[in-house]
C-alpha positions as CSV (number, residue, x, y, z in Angstrom):
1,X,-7.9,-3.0,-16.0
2,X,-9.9,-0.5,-13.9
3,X,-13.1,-1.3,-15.3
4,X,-12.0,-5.3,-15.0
5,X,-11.4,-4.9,-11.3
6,X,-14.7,-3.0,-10.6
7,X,-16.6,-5.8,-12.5
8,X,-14.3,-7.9,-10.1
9,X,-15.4,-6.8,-7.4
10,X,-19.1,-5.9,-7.8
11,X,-19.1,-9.8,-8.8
12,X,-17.9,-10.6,-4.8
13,X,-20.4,-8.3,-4.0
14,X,-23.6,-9.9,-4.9
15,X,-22.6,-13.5,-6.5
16,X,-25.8,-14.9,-6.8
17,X,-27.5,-11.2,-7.9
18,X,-30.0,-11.4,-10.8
19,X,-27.2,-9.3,-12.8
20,X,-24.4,-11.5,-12.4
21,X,-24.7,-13.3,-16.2
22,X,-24.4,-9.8,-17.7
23,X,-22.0,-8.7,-15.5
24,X,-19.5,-11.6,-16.6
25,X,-20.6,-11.2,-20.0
26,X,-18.9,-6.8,-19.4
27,X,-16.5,-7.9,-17.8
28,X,-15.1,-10.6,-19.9
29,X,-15.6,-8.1,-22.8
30,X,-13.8,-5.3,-21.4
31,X,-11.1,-7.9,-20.3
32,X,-10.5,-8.7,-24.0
33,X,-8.7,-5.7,-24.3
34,X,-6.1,-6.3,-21.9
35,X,-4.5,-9.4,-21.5
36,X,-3.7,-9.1,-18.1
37,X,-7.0,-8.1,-17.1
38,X,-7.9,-11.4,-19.1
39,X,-5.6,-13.3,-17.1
40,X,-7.0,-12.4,-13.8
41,X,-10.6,-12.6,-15.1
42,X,-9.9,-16.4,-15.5
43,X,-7.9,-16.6,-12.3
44,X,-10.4,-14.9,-10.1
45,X,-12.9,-17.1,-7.5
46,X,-15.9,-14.8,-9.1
47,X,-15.9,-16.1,-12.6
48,X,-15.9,-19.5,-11.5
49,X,-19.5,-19.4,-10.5
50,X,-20.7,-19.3,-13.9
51,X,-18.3,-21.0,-16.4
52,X,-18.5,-20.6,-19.7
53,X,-15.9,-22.1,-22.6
54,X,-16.3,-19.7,-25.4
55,X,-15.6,-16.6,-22.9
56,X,-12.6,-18.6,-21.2
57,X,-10.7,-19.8,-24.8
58,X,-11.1,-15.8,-25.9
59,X,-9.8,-15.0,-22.8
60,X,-7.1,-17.5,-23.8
61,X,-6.6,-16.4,-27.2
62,X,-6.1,-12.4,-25.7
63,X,-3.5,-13.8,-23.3
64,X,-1.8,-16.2,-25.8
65,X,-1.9,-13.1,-29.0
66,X,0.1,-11.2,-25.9
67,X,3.1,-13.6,-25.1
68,X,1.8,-13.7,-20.9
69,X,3.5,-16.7,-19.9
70,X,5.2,-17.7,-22.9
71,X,8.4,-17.5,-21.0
72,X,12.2,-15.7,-22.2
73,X,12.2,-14.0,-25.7
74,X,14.3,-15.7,-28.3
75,X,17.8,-14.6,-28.3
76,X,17.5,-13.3,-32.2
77,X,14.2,-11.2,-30.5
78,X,15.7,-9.8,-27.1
79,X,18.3,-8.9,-29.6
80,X,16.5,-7.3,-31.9
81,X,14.5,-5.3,-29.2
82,X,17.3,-4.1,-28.1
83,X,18.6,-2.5,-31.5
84,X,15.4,-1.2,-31.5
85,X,15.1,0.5,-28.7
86,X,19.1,1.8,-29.2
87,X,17.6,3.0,-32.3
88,X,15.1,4.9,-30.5
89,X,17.4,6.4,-27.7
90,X,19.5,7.7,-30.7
91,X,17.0,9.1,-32.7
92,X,15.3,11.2,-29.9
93,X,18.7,12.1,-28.6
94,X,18.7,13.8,-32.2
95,X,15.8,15.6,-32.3
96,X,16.0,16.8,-28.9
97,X,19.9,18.3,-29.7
98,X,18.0,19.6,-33.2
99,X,15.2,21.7,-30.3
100,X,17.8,23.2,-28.4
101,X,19.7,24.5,-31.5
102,X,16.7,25.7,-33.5
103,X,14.8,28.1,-30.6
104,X,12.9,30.0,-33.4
105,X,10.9,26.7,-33.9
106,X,7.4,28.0,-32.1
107,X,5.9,25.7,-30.3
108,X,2.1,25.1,-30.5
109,X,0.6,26.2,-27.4
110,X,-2.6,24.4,-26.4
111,X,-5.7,26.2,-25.0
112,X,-7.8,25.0,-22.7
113,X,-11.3,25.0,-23.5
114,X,-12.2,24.6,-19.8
115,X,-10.5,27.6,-18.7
């Protein structure tokens, strides 16, 4: 989203720079990664100035693969979210309880290199 945002806005900067068809070109690549950075490269005033259909319908195809705007989940999916995610509580609550009664466990210790 970062990257998205500082293509963004180096696009306000200079619209009508000689760099601006690459620039669209990165950012609507990097933008494929995320789909709500896709959604507000399509949304935003400074991709307008140079539309193009094949990056707007993969830009579409990001957002639509990720559910943005599709609306509520299914009953039979909010439902099985929620098992999962009880299954997860559950599971960590475990190991955690399994940490505190096992103290001999070592525990790796990470150096860093830039020390």
């Amino acid at each position: 989203m970062f990257q998205t945002r500082t293509g963004l806005a180096a696009l306000e900067l200079d619209p009508t720079g000689p760099y601006v068809g690459p620039l669209l070109d990165a950012v609507a690549d990097v933008a494929r990664l995320d789909a709500y950075a896709a959604r507000e490269v399509l949304h935003h005033p400074a991709t307008r100035t140079a539309p193009s259909s094949d990056r707007e319908d993969a830009l579409n195809a990001v957002i639509t693969a990720a559910g943005l705007g599709a609306g509520v989940l299914p009953a039979d999916h909010r439902q099985s979210l929620s098992d999962a995610v009880a299954l997860a509580e559950t599971e960590l609550g475990h190991l955690l309880q399994e940490t505190r009664r096992c103290p001999a466990i070592p525990r790796r210790r990470y150096r860093n290199p830039h020390e």
